[in-house]
C-alpha positions in Angstrom: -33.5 -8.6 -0.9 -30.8 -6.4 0.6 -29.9 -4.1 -2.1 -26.3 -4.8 -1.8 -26.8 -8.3 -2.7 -29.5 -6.9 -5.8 -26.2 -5.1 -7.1 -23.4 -7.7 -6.7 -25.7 -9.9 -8.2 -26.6 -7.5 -11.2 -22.5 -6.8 -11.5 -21.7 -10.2 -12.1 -23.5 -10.2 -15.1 -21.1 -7.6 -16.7 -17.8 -7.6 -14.8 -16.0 -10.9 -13.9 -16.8 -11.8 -10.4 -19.1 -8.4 -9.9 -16.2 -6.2 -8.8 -12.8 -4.7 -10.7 -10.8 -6.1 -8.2 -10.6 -9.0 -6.4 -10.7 -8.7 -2.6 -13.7 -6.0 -3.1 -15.5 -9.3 -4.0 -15.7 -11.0 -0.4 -13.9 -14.4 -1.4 -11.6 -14.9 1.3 -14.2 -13.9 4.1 -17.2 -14.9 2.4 -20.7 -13.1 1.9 -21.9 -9.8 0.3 -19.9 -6.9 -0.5 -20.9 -3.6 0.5 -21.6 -1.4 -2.1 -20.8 1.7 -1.3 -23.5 5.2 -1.6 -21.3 8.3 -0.2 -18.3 8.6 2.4 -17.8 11.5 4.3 -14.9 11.8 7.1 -14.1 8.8 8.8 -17.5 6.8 7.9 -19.4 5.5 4.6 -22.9 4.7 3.8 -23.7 1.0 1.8 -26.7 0.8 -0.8 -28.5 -0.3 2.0 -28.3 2.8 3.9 -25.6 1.6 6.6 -23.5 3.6 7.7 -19.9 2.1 8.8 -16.8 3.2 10.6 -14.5 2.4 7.5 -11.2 1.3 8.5 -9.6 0.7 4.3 -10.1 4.7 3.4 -9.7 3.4 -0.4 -7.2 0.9 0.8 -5.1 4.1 2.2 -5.4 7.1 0.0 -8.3 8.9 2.4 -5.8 9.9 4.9 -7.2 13.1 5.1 -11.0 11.5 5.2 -13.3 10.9 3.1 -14.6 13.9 1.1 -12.3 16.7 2.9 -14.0 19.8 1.9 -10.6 21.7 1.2 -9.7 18.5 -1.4 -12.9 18.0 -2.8 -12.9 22.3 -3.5 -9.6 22.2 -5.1 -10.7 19.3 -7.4 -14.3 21.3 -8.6 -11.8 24.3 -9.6 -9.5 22.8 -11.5 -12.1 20.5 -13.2 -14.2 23.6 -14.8 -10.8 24.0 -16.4 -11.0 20.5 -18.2 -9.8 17.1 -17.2 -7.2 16.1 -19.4 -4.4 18.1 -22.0 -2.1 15.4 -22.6 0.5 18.1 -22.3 2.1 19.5 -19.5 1.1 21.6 -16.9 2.4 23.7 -14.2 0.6 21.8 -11.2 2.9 19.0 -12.5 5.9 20.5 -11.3 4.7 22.2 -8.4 3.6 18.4 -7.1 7.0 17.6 -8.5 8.6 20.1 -6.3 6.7 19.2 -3.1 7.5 15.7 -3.0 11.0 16.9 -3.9 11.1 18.7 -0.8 9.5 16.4 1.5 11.7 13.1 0.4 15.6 14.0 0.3 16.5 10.6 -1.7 14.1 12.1 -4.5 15.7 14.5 -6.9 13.9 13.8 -9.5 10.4 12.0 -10.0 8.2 11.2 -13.0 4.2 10.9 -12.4 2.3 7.9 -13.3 -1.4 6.7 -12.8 -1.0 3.9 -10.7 0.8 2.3 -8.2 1.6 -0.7 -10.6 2.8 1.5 -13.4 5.2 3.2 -10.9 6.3 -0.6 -9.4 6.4 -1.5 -13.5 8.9 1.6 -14.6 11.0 2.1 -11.5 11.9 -1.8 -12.1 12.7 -0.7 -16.3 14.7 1.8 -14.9 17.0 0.0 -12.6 17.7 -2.6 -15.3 18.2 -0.1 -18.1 20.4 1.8 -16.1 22.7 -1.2 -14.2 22.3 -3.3 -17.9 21.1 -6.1 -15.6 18.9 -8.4 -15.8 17.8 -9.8 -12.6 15.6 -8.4 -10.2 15.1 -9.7 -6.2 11.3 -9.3 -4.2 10.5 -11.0 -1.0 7.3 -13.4 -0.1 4.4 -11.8 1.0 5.3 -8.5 -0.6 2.9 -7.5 -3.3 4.2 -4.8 -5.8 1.1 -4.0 -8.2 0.1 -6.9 -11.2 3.1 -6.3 -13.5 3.9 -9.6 -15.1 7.7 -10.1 -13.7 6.0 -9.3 -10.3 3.3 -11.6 -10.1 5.5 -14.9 -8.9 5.3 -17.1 -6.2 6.8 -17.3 -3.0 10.1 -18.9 -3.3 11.3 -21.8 -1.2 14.7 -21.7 -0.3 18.2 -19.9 -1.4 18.0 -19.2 -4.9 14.7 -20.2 -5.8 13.2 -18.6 -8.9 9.9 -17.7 -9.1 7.2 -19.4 -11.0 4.4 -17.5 -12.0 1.5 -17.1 -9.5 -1.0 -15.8 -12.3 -2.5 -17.5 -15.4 -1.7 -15.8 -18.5 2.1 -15.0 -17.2 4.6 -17.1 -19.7 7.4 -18.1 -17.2 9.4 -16.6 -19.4 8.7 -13.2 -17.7 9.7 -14.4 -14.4 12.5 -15.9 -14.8 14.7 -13.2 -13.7 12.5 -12.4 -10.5 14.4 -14.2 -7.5 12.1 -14.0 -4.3 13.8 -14.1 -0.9 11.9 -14.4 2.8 11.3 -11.2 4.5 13.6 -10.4 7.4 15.9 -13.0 6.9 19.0 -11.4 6.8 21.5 -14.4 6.4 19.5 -15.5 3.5 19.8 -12.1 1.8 23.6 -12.6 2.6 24.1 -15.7 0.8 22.3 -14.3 -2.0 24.0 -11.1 -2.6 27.8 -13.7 -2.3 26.6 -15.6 -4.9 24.9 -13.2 -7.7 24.9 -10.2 -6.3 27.2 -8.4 -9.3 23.7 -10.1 -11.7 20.8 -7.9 -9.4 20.0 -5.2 -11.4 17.7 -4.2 -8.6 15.8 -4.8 -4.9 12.4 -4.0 -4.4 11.0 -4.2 -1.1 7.5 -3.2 0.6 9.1 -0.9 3.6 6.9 -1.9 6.1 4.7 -4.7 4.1 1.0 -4.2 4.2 -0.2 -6.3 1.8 0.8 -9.8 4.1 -0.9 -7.8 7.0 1.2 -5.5 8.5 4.5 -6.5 9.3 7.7 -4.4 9.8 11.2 -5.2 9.2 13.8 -5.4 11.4 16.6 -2.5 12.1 19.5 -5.3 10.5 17.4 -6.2 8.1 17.0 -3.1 6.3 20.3 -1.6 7.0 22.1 -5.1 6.0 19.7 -4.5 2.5 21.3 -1.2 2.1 25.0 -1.9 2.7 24.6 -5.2 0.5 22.6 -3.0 -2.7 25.4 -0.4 -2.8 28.4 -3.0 -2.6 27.3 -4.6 -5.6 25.8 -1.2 -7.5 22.4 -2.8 -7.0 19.4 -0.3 -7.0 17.3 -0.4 -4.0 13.6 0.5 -4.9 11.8 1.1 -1.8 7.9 0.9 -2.8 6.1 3.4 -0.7 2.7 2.9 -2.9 1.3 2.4 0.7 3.3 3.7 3.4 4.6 6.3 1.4 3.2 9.8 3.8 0.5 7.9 5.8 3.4 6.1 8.2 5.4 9.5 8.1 5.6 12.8 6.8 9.4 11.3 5.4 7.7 8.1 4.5 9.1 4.2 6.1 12.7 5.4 5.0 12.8 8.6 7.1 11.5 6.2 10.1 14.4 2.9 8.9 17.4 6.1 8.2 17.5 4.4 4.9 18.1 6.6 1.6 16.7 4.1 -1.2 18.1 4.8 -4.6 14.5 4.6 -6.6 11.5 5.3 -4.4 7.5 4.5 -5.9 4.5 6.5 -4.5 0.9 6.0 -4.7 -2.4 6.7 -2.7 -2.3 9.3 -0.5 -0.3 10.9 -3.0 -3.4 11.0 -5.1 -5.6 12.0 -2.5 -8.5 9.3 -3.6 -7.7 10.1 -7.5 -5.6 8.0 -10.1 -1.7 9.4 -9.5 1.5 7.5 -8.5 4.6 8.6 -8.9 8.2 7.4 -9.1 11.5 8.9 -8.5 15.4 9.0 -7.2 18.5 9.9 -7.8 19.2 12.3 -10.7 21.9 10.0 -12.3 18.9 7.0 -12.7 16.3 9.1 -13.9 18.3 10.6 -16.4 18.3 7.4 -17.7 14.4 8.0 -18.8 12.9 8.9 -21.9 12.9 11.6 -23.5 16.8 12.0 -22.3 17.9 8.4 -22.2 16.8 5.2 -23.7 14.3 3.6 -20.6 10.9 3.7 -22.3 7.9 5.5 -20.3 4.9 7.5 -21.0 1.3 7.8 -20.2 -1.8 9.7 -21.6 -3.5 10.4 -18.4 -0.1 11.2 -16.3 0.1 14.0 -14.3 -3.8 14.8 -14.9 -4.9 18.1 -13.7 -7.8 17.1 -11.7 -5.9 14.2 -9.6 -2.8 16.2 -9.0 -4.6 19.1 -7.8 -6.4 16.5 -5.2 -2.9 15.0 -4.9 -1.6 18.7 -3.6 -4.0 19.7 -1.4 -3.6 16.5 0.5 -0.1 16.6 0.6 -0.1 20.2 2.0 -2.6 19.4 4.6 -0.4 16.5 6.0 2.0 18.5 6.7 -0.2 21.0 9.3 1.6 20.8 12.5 1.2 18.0 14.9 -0.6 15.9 12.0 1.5 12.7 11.9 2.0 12.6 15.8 -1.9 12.6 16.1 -2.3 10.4 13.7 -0.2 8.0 15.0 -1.4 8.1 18.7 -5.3 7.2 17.5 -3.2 3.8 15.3 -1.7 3.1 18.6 -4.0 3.1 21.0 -7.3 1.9 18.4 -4.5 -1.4 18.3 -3.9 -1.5 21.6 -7.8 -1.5 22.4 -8.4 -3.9 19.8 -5.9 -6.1 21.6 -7.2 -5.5 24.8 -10.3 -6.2 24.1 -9.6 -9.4 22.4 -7.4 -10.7 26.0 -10.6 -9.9 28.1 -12.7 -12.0 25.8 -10.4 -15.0 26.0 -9.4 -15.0 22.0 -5.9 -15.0 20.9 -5.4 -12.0 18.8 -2.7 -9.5 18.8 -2.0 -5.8 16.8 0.5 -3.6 15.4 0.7 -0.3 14.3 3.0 2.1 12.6 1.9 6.0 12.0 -1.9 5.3 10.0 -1.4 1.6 9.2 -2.6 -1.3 11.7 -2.4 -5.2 11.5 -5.1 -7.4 13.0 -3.5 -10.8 13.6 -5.5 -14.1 15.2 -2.2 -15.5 16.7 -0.3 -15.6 19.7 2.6 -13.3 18.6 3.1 -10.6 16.3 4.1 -11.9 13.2 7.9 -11.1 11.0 7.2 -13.0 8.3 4.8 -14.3 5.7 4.9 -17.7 7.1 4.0 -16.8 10.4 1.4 -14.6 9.0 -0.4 -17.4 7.0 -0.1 -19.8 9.9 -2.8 -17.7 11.7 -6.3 -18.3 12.3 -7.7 -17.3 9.2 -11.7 -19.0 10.1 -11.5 -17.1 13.4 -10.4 -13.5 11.6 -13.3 -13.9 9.1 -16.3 -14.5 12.0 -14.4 -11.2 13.8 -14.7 -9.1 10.3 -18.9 -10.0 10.1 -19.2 -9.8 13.4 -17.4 -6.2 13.2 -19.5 -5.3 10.3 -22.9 -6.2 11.9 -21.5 -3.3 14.6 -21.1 -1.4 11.9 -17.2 -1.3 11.4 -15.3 -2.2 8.0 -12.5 -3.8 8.3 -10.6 -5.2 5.2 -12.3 -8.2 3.8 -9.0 -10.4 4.3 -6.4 -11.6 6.7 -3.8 -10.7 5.0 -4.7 -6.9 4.7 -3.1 -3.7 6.8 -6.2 -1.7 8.2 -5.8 2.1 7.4 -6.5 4.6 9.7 -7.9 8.9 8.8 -7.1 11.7 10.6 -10.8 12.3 10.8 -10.9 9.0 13.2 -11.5 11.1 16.3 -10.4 10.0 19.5 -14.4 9.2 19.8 -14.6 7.2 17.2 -11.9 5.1 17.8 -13.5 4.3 21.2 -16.7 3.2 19.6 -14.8 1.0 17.6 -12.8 -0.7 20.4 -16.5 -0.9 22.2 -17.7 -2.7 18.9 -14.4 -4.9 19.0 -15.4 -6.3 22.5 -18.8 -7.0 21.2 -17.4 -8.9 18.5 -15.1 -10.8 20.1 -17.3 -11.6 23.4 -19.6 -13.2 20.0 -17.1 -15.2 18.5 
């Protein structure tokens, strides 16, 4: 028995579903999971021995790589130290400062432990602070398992959400209106009708949890100019694009300043830390100075802020985020090449580190278009791409993360292995 099957099997008798979380669990693509042994650079090895090209790097935290020896040093120092005060420390504010520095619509920011608690608080905030009650998302978007955030995809003007998880009394989403994605007259019409009632806007930048899929210039800019006519916060959530699309982040790339901005994974650098942060005026609003509850044993722990820093200092070596973004580019455009000699309609995207895989004729602007694709066909391409040894993300409706420790090499193997797969299937 493969040993990878011999653990998912033994985890299921203790965890619900063998994993702690869902998509590690195979159950849109079907078959084993791969447990993994080690990961070093751009590659990992399963319990099986197998080693893989991995294209989810922790589902974008390993920006760096896997195991970078200048992250994993800075991590063994600090830890002989001890891993958690539950007071402050001055690696704290030196993380503090950085991201200060690097994000001009951040003057202040307050570290969490996930990218959910960040989502969670910078959504508390905007309502304490605009005494409002109601809060707007958009389909396809996903924003961490919060209660008020878990609701399903709304159909039409003004249609609020219903909960999309058992256990969430529709009580708590009530308030959460959910508008399409790029659909600026829509977003209009909402703001003319209740826009003086949205305490806030949160929106997935460039969206990665629908696949990849970018917003367009009047989009965006029509979100901003709406959000400060009415004294609505706009909460850009840059859990996932937030330093892997650009050194400024998606709102340095859109010219957007967001009011409340939410950070998470490469932030981190493969460690527990998320962050959230804005304009001084809103953040004074939280506790201890104002009267927005937050707080959190493990925030700003030593050992993940120290792997947090050294992974935001070395994205910032020059030439980083051009590289980075040329290998995206050109693994998409092989991908998509490769797919066109083999007959298969599939076409990609890519933006800095981040890259969408989609079995359709077009690239897609909006959930609906992304969930009309060939879902059977993407699922034969992702075991046919791990049998070639490449691990994609075990769904169709996930971005693909790219490391700077994908060499220009490896990236051609991979394309190589795409024509494989896709001659196969």
């Amino acid at each position: 028995m493969s040993r990878n099957l011999e653990l998912f099997e033994r985890g299921k008798k203790t965890i619900p579903g063998g994993v702690n979380s869902p998509v590690r669990a195979f159950g849109s693509v079907g078959g084993t999971p791969r447990f993994v042994k080690k990961a070093l650079g751009a590659h990992f090895w399963d319990a099986d021995d197998k080693q893989y090209i991995d294209y989810i790097g922790s589902w974008g935290p390993a920006i760096v790589g896997h195991a970078h020896p200048t992250v994993i040093k800075a991590v063994q120092d600090v830890a002989v130290d001890g891993l958690s005060f539950g007071a402050p420390t001055e690696a704290e504010i030196e993380i503090a400062e950085e991201i200060c520095k690097l994000l001009p619509s951040v003057e202040q920011v307050r570290l969490v432990s996930s990218g959910t608690e960040a989502t969670m608080s910078a959504i508390r905030l905007a309502r304490g602070f605009t005494g409002r009650d109601a809060i707007v998302k958009f389909e396809g978007c996903y924003h961490g398992h919060s209660d008020s955030l878990l609701v399903k995809a709304g159909s039409g003007l003004l249609t609020f959400g219903n909960p999309s998880s058992g256990g969430v009394p529709a009580d708590f989403t009530k308030h959460t209106l959910v508008l399409e994605y790029n659909n600026v007259e829509q977003l209009e019409r909402t703001f003319k009708e209740i826009g003086d009632q949205i305490a806030c806007v949160i929106l997935e930048p460039i969206a990665g949890n629908m696949n990849l899929i970018k917003p367009s210039a009047e989009f965006v800019q029509t979100l901003r100019a709406l959000t400060e006519k009415h004294g609505t916060v706009l909460i850009y959530d840059e859990v996932m694009t937030g330093f892997r699309v650009d050194l400024g982040c998606a709102q340095a790339l859109h010219g957007v300043k967001p009011d409340l901005t939410t950070l998470g994974k490469v932030i981190g650098g493969g460690m527990p830390l998320a962050a959230f942060g804005g304009r001084a005026d809103i953040m004074g609003c939280i506790s201890p100075l104002g009267n927005v509850y937050q707080a959190g044993t493990l925030s700003g722990n030593p050992v993940a802020v120290a792997a947090g820093l050294t992974t935001l200092k070395l994205i910032q070596e020059p030439g980083f985020h051009a590289t980075l973004s040329r290998r995206t580019a050109r693994l998409a455009q092989g991908l998509a090449e490769a797919a066109k000699e083999a007959g298969v309609s599939m076409v990609t995207d890519s933006v800095g580190g981040m890259f969408g895989i989609y079995f359709c004729d077009a690239v897609p602007t909006s959930y609906a278009q992304v969930t009309a694709s060939d879902r059977e066909r993407f699922n034969r391409f992702f075991h046919a791409m791990l049998d070639e040894g490449v691990y994609l993300a075990p769904s169709a409706y996930e971005a693909g993360f790219v490391s700077i420790a994908h060499t220009d090499e490896i990236i051609e193997q991979t394309i190589a292995a795409a024509r494989r797969a896709l001659a196969r299937i």
